[in-house]
C-alpha positions in Angstrom: -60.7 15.0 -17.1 -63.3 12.2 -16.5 -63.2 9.9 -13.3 -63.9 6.4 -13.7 -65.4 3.9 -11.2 -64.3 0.6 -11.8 -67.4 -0.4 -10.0 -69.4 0.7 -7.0 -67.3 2.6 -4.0 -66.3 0.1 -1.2 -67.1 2.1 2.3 -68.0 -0.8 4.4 -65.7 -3.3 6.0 -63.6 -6.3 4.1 -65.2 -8.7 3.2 -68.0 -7.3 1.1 -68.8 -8.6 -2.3 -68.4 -6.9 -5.6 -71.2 -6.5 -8.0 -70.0 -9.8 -10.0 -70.6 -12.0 -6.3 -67.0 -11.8 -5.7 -64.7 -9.9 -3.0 -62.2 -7.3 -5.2 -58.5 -7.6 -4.7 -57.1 -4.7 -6.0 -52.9 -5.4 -6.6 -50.3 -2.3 -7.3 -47.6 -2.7 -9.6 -46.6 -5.5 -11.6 -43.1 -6.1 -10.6 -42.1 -9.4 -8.5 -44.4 -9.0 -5.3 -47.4 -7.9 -7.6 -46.9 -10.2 -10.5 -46.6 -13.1 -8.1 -49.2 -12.4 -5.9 -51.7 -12.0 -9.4 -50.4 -15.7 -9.9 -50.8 -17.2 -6.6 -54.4 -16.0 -6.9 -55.5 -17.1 -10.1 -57.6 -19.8 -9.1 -58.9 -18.0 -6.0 -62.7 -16.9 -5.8 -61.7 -13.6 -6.2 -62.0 -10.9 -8.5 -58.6 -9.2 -9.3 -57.6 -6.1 -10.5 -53.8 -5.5 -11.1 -53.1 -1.6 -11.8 -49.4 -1.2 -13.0 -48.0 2.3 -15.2 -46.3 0.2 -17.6 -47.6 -2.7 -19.6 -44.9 -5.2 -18.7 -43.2 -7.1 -15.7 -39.7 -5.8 -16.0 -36.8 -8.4 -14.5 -35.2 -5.8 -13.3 -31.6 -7.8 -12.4 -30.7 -7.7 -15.9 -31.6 -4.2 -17.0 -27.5 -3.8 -17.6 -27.6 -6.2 -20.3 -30.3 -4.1 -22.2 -28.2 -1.1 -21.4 -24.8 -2.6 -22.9 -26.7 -4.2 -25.5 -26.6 -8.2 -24.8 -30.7 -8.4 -24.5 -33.4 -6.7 -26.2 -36.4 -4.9 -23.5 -38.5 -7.6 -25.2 -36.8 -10.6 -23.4 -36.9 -9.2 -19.7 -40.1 -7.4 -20.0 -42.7 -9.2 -21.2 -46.4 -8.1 -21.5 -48.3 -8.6 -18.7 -51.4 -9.4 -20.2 -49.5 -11.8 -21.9 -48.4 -13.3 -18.5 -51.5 -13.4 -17.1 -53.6 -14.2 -20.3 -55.2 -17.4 -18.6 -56.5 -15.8 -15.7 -60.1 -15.7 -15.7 -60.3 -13.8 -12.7 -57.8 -11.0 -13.6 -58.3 -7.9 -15.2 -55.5 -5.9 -15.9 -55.2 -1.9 -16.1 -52.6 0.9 -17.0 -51.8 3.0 -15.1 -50.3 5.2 -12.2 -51.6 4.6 -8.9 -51.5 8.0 -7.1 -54.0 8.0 -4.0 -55.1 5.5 -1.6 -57.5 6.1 0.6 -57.8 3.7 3.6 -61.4 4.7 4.8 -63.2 4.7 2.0 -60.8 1.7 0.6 -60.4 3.0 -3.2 -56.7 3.1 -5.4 -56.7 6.1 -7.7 -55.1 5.7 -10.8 -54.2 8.0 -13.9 -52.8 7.8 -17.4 -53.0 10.2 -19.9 -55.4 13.0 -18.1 -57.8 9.6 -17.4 -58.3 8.7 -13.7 -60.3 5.7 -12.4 -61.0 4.7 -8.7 -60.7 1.3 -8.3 -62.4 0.0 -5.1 -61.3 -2.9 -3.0 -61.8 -5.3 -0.2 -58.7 -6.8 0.1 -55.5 -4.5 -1.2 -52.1 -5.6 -2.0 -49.2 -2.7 -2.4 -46.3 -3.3 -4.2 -45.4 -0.5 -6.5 -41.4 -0.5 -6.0 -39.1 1.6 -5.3 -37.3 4.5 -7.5 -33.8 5.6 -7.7 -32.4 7.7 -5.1 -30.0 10.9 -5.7 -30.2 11.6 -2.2 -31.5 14.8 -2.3 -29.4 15.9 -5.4 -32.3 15.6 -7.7 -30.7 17.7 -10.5 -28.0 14.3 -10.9 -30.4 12.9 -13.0 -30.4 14.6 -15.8 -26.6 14.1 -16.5 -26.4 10.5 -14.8 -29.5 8.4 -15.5 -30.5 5.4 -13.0 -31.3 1.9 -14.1 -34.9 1.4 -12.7 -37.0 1.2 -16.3 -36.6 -0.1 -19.2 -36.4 3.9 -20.3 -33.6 3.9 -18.3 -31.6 1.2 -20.1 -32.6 2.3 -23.6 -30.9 5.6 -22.7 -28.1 4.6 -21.2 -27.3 2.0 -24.1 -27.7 5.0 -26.5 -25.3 7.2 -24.3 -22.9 4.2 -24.3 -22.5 3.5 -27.3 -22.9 7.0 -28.5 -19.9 7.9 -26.5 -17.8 5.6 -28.9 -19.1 7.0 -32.4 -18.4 10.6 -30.9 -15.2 10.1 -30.3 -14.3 8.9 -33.6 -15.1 12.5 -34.8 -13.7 14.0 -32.0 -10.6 16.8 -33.1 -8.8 16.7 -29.3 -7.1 14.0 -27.4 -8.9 15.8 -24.5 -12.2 15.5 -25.5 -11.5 11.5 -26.7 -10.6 10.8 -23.1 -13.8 12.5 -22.1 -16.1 10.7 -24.1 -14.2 7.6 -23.9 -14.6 7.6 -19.5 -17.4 5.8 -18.4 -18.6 6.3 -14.4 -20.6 4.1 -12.5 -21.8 5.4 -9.1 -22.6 2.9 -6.7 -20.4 -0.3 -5.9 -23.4 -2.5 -5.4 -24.8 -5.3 -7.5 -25.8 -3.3 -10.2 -23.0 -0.9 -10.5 -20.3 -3.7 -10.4 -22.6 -5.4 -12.9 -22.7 -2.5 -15.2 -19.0 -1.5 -15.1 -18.3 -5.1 -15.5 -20.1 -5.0 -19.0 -18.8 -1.8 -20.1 -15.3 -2.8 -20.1 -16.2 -6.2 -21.6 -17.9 -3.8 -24.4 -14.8 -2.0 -24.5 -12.1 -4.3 -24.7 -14.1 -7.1 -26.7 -16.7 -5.9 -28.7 -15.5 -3.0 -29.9 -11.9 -3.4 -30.3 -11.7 -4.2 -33.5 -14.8 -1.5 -34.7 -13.0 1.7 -34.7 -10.4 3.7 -37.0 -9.0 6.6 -35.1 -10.0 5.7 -31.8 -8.5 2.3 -30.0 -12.0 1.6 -27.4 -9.9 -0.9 -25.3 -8.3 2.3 -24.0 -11.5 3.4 -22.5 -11.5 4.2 -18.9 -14.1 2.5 -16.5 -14.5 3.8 -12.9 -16.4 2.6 -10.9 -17.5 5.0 -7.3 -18.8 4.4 -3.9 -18.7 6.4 -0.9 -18.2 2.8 1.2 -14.8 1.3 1.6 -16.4 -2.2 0.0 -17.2 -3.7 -3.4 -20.7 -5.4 -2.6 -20.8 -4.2 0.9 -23.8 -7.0 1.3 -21.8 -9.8 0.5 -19.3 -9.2 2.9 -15.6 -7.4 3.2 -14.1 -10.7 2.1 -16.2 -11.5 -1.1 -16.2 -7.8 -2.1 -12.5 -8.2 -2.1 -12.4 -10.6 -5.1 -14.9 -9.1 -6.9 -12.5 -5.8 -6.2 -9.7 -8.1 -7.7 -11.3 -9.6 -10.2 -13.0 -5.7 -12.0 -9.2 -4.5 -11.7 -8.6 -7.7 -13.3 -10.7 -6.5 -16.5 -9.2 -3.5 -16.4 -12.4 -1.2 -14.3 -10.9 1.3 -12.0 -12.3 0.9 -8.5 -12.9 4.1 -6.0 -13.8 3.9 -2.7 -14.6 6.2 -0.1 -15.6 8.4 -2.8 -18.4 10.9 -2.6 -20.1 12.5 -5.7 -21.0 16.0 -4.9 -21.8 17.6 -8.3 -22.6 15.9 -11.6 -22.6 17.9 -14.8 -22.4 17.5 -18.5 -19.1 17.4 -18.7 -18.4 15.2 -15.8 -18.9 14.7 -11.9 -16.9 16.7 -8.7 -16.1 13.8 -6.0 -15.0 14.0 -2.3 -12.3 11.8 -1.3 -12.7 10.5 2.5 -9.5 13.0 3.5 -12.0 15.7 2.7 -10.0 16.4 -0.5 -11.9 17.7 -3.1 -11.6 16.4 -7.0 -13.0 16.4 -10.6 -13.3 13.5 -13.1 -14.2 14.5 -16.5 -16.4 11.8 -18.5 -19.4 12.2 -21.1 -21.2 9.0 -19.5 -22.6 9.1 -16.2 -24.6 6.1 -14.5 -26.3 6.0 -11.2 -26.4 3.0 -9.7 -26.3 4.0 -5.8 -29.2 4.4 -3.8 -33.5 3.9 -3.9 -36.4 5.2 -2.9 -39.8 4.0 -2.2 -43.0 4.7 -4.4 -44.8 7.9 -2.8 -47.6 5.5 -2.1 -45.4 4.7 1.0 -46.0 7.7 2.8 -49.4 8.1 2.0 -49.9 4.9 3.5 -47.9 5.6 6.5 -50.1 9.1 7.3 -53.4 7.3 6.8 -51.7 4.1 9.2 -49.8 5.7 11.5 -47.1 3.3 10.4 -43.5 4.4 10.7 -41.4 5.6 7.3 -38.0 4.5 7.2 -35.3 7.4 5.7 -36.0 5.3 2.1 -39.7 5.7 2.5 -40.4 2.3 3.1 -43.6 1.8 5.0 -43.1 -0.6 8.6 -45.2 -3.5 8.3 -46.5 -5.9 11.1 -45.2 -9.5 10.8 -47.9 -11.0 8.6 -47.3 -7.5 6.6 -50.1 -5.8 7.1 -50.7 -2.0 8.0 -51.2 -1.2 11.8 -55.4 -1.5 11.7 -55.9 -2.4 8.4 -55.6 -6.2 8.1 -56.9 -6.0 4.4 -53.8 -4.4 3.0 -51.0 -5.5 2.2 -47.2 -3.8 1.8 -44.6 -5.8 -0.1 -41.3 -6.2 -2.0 -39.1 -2.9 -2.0 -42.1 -0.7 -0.8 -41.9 -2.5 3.2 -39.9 -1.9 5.9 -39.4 -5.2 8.1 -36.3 -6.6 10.0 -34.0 -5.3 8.0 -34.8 -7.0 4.8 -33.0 -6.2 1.7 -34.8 -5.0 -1.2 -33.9 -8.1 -3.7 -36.4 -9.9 -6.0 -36.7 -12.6 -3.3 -38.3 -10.7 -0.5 -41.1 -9.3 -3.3 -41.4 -13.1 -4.6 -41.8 -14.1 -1.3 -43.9 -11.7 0.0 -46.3 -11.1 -3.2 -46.9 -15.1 -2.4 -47.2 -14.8 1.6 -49.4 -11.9 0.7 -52.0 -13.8 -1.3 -52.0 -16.7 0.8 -52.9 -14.6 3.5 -55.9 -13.1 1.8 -56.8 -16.6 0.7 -56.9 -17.6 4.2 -59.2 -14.3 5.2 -62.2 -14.9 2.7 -62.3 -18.5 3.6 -62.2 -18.1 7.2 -59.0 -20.3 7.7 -56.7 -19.4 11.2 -54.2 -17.1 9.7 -50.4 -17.8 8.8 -47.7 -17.0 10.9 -45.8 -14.3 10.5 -43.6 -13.8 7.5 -40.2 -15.6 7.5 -38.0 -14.8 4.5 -35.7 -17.2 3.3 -32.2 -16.4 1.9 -31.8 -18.2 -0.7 -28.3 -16.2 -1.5 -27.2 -13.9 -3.5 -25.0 -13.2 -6.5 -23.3 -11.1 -9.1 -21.6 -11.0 -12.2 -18.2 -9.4 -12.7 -17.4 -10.4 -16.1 -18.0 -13.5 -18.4 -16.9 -16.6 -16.8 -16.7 -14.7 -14.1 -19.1 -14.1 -10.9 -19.3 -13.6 -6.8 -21.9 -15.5 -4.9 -23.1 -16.6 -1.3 -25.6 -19.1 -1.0 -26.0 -19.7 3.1 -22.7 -19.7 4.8 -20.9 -20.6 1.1 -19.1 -18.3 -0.7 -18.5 -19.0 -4.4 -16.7 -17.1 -7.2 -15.4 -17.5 -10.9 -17.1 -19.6 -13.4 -18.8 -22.2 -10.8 -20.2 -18.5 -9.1 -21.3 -17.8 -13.1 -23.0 -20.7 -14.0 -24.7 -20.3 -10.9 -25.8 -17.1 -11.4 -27.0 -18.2 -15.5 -29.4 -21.0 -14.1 -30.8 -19.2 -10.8 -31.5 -16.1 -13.7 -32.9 -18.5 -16.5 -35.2 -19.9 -13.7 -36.8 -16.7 -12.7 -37.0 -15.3 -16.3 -41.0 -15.2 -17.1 -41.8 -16.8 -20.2 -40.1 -20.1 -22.5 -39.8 -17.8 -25.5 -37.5 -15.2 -23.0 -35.9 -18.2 -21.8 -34.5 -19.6 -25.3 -34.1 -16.4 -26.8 -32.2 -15.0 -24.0 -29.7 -18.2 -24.0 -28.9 -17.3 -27.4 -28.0 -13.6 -26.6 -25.7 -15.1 -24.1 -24.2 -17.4 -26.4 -23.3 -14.7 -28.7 -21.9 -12.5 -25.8 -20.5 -14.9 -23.8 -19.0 -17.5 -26.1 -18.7 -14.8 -29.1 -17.5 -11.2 -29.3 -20.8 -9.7 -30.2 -24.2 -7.9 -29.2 -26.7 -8.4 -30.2 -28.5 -5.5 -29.2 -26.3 -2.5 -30.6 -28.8 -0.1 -31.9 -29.1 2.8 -30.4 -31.7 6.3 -31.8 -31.9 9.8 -30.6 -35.1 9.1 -29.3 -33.4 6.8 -26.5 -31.3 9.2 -25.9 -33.5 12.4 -25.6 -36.6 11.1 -24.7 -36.7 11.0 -20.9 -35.3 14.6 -20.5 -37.6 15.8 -23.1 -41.0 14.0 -21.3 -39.6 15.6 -17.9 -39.7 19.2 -19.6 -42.6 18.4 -20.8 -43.9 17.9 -17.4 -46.9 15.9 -15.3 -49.4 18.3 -17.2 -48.3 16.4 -20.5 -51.7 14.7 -21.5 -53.9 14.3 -24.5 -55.4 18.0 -26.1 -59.2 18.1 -27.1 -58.2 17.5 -30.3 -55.9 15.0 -30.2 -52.8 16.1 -30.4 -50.2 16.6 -26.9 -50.0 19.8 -24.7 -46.8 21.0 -25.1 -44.2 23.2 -23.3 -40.7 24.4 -24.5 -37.9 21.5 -24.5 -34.2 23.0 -24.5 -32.7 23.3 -27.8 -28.8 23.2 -26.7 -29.4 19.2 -26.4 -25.8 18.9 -28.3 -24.3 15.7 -29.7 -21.7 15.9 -26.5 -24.8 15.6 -24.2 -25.7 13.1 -25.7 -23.2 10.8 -25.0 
């Protein structure tokens, strides 16, 4: 396995040049906080290296639609080379940042058995966040999260999979099975996502089917809180409560999952009760978790790790010591900031200003102040919850809302028009326009995963390979 120097090691303070006569900013991950930061910098007298482990920015807020098939991957992920095609400065490479190391200021990256040390003089972290099963890692394999674009690729495959099988299905039983959808997690996502299912349900596919009637399809949606959208508030959560009973999603709260299988998931009521709930389709929508990067930070620092392994910044979001890097987005711990697309945007741009500031020997900002600029989700079409300050908003005025403040933050004018006309078709039409679905959606993720980190390109070519279970059936699959 070769090593690769991107260029010299850095072992002396911030500051230094690189061999080109420029000082290196190295930036990690190209979600929000990194993406934006790359941008901020692009005319800087810098010379940037973005290291992400997938070749796109992913919009991550409307990874439901690619899952119930109203957007392709294509319209909220697009290259990021692409993006950042007119930076001169910029040079960006796949893959998987593993190591830091704070003395010697390198990032260690891998892909495919190839590492390279990239070193840096000014270093800004923003790698994300995971999903969290809360110590029940074994969930995953029966209920997928909704972090990647993998992730929604799958899911729309088990969705829609779920329907076709129960066509052929011999049992009323097994219909009813198949044709129960579970969302856990009563957050924006989940409520988004069970939203969308039953719109799938009871519009799209109503009219698809001969032996099955979808519109009888049963939607729950779980949380172990006693609130829809706990973050917008008991009264707000209450209408969007209203308004997914309206469209026909079950909501269940105080809910615990304590066991997820293939078959379905074993819950704990909040009397202690204990209960199963059979359904083929599982999603998990509750919970995250910082990159590792967080904790390796945090022993190198001495900066605190929150219980989500978020690393504690100082106020301009630096570590404790190191000035030169840089923690943003879902990967920092500070006042109590939620982990939305706003804090990364913000951050990423704070972030970048800040090194701007550093290299030309300007007095430094102050420290970071977020500002709300509200939040919002979608129940159904026409049909939204949103709080912008101290106003609350809901129905269509709360939709539209939500259709412009998405549009605007959508990278690219091609995602933008092509993404208007998905919605048109959804929205204003019956249809999807992403309905197809492979086995390679389906199966890929839990085949990779037995396949295992040691996956990586053979001497001659071909991939190492380790057994993959053979009793993947069709009901799995769903």
């Amino acid at each position: 396995m070769g090593v690769i120097m991107t260029t010299s090691a850095a072992r002396v303070p911030a500051g230094r040049e690189s061999s080109g006569g420029l000082p290196r900013v190295v930036v990690i991950g190209s979600g929000f906080g990194g993406l934006f930061a790359a941008q901020a910098l692009r005319k800087a007298p810098v010379e940037l290296t973005l290291v992400a482990k997938t070749t796109h920015h992913l919009f991550q807020p409307l990874l439901y639609q690619v899952a119930t098939g109203i957007l392709s991957e294509g319209e909220i992920a697009p290259p990021t080379r692409e993006i950042l095609r007119r930076h001169d400065n910029t040079r960006v490479v796949l893959g998987e940042a593993t190591d830091i190391d704070l003395a010697a200021r390198t990032v260690t990256s891998h892909v495919l058995g190839r590492t390279t040390v990239h070193p840096y003089d000014e270093l800004i972290v923003a790698a994300g966040a995971g999903q969290s099963y809360f110590g029940n890692d074994r969930f995953a394999e029966f209920a997928p999260g909704m972090k990647s674009i993998d992730d929604a690729l799958e899911l729309r495959g088990r969705i829609f999979g779920a329907f076709e099988l129960a066509e052929l299905a011999e049992t009323q039983e097994e219909v009813d099975r198949l044709l129960t959808f579970v969302v856990v997690g009563a957050g924006p996502t989940g409520v988004e996502m069970a939203g969308q299912i039953a719109e799938l349900a009871r519009r799209t596919l109503r009219r698809d089917f001969r032996r099955i009637d979808p519109t009888t399809a049963r939607v729950v949606l779980l949380d172990a809180a006693p609130y829809v959208l706990p973050s917008f508030g008991e009264k707000l959560g209450g209408r969007a409560r209203r308004q997914l009973n309206d469209i026909g999603v079950e909501v269940q709260l105080g809910a615990m999952v304590t066991d997820v299988d293939a078959d379905g998931l074993e819950i704990k009521d909040s009397d202690g009760q204990v209960r199963r709930l059979n359904a083929a389709t599982k999603i998990w929508a509750a919970g995250v978790q910082a990159s590792p990067l967080g904790r390796i930070l945090g022993e190198q620092s001495g900066a605190e790790i929150d219980r989500a392994g978020r690393v504690t910044v100082q106020p301009d979001l630096t570590l404790p010591g190191h000035p030169e890097v840089h923690v943003v987005g879902d990967m920092m711990a500070l006042d109590k900031l939620p982990g939305v697309a706003q804090v990364a945007i913000q951050g990423g741009r704070y972030a970048a200003e800040s090194i701007k500031r550093r290299l030309s020997g300007k007095a430094p900002q102050p420290p970071f102040q977020y500002h709300d600029k509200g939040s919002m989700a979608t129940i159904s079409r026409f049909s939204a919850v949103a709080e912008v300050g101290k106003l609350k908003f809901e129905g269509f005025l709360a939709w539209v809302m939500w259709l412009v403040v998405h549009l605007v933050y959508i990278v690219g004018f091609k995602s933008r028009i092509t993404t208007v006309l998905h919605w048109s078709v959804s929205f204003l039409g019956r249809g999807r326009s992403e309905r197809v679905t492979t086995q390679q959606q389906v199966y890929g993720r839990l085949a990779l995963e037995h396949l295992g980190p040691g996956f990586e390109a053979s001497k001659t070519g071909g991939p190492k390979t380790s057994p993959v279970d053979e009793d993947l059936t069709g009901r799995e699959s769903a």
